[in-house]
C-alpha positions in Angstrom: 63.5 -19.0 6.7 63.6 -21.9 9.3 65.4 -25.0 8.7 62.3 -27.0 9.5 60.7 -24.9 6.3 63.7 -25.1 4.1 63.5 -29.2 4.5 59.8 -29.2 4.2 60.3 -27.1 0.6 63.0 -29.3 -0.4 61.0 -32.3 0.9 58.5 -31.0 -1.5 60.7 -30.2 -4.6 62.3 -34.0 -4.2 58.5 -35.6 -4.4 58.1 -33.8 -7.4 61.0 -34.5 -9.3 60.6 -38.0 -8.4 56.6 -38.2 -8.3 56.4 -39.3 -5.1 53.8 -37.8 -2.6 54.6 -37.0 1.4 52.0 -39.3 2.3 54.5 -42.1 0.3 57.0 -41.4 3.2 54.6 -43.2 5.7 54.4 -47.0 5.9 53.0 -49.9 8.1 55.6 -52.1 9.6 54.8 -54.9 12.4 56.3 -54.1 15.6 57.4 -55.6 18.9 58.7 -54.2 21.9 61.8 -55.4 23.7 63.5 -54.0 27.1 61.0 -54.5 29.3 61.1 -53.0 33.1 64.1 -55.8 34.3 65.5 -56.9 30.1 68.6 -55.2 28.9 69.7 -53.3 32.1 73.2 -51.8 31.8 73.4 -53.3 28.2 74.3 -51.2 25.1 72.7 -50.7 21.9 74.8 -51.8 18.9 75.6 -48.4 18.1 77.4 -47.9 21.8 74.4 -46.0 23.0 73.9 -47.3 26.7 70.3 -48.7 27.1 68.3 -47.9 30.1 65.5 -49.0 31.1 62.4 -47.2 32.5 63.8 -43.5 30.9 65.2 -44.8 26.9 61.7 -44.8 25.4 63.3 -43.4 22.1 65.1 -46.3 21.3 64.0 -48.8 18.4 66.4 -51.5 16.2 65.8 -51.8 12.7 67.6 -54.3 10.5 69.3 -51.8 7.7 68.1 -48.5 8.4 70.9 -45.9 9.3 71.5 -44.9 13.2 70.1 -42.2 14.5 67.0 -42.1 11.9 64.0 -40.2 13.8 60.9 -42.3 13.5 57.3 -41.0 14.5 55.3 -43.9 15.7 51.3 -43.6 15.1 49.0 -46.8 16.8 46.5 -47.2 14.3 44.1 -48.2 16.4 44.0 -45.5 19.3 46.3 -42.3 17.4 48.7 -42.5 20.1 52.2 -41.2 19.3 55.7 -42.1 20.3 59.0 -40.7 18.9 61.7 -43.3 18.8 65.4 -42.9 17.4 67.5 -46.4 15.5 70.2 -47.5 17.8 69.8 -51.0 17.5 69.5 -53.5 15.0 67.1 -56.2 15.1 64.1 -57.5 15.7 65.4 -61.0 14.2 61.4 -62.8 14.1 60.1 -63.3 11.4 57.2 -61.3 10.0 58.7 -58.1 12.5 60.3 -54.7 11.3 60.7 -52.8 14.3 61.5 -53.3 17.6 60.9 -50.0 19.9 61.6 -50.1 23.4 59.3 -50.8 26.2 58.7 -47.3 27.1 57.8 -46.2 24.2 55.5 -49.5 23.9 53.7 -48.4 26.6 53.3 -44.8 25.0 51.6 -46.3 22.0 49.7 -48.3 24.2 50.4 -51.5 23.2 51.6 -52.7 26.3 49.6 -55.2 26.9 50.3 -56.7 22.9 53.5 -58.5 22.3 53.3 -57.5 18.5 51.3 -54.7 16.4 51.3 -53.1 13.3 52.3 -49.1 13.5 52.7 -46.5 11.3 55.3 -45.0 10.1 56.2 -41.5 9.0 60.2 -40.8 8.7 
């Protein structure tokens, strides 16, 4: 057996033990996107990771949740997708979850939006 099917099975085994269904892993969170084509050049992430613009379109900052959680992005409104890994922590507005770099903004196609609400599935 693959790994990938292995976690799916124990994935499976963990929702029923606990009742919980897969579709209880996905949520709706408000995001923004920070980094733009000329913000945080030659900065690092608060994990050490360096941040650089135009190619890091997997990075996002979330307040508590552990680095290096894999986060698959959905727009609700079009079904585009982006993937995005937490190296950062942030965003520090009120009334916002996520921030995702700009990159991976611009994949979702929110680029011309300072703020929307995505989905979640992790």
């Amino acid at each position: 057996m693959r790994i990938s099917q292995l976690l799916r099975i124990g994935f499976a085994y963990a929702a029923l033990v606990c009742g919980v269904s897969e579709a209880s892993a996905r949520m709706l969170l408000m995001a923004s996107h920070y980094g733009g084509p000329k913000d945080h050049a030659s900065q690092r992430t608060a994990d050490g990771t360096p941040f650089r613009r135009g190619y890091d379109s997997g990075i996002c900052a979330h307040r508590s949740w552990r680095f290096g959680t894999r986060l698959r992005l959905i727009n609700p409104r079009n079904g585009r997708v982006a993937y995005c890994t937490v190296h950062d922590r942030g965003p520090f507005v009120q009334g916002r979850q996520l921030d995702i770099a700009y990159a991976a903004a611009v994949q979702l196609g929110m680029d011309g939006l300072g703020v929307l609400e995505v989905e979640i599935l992790h």
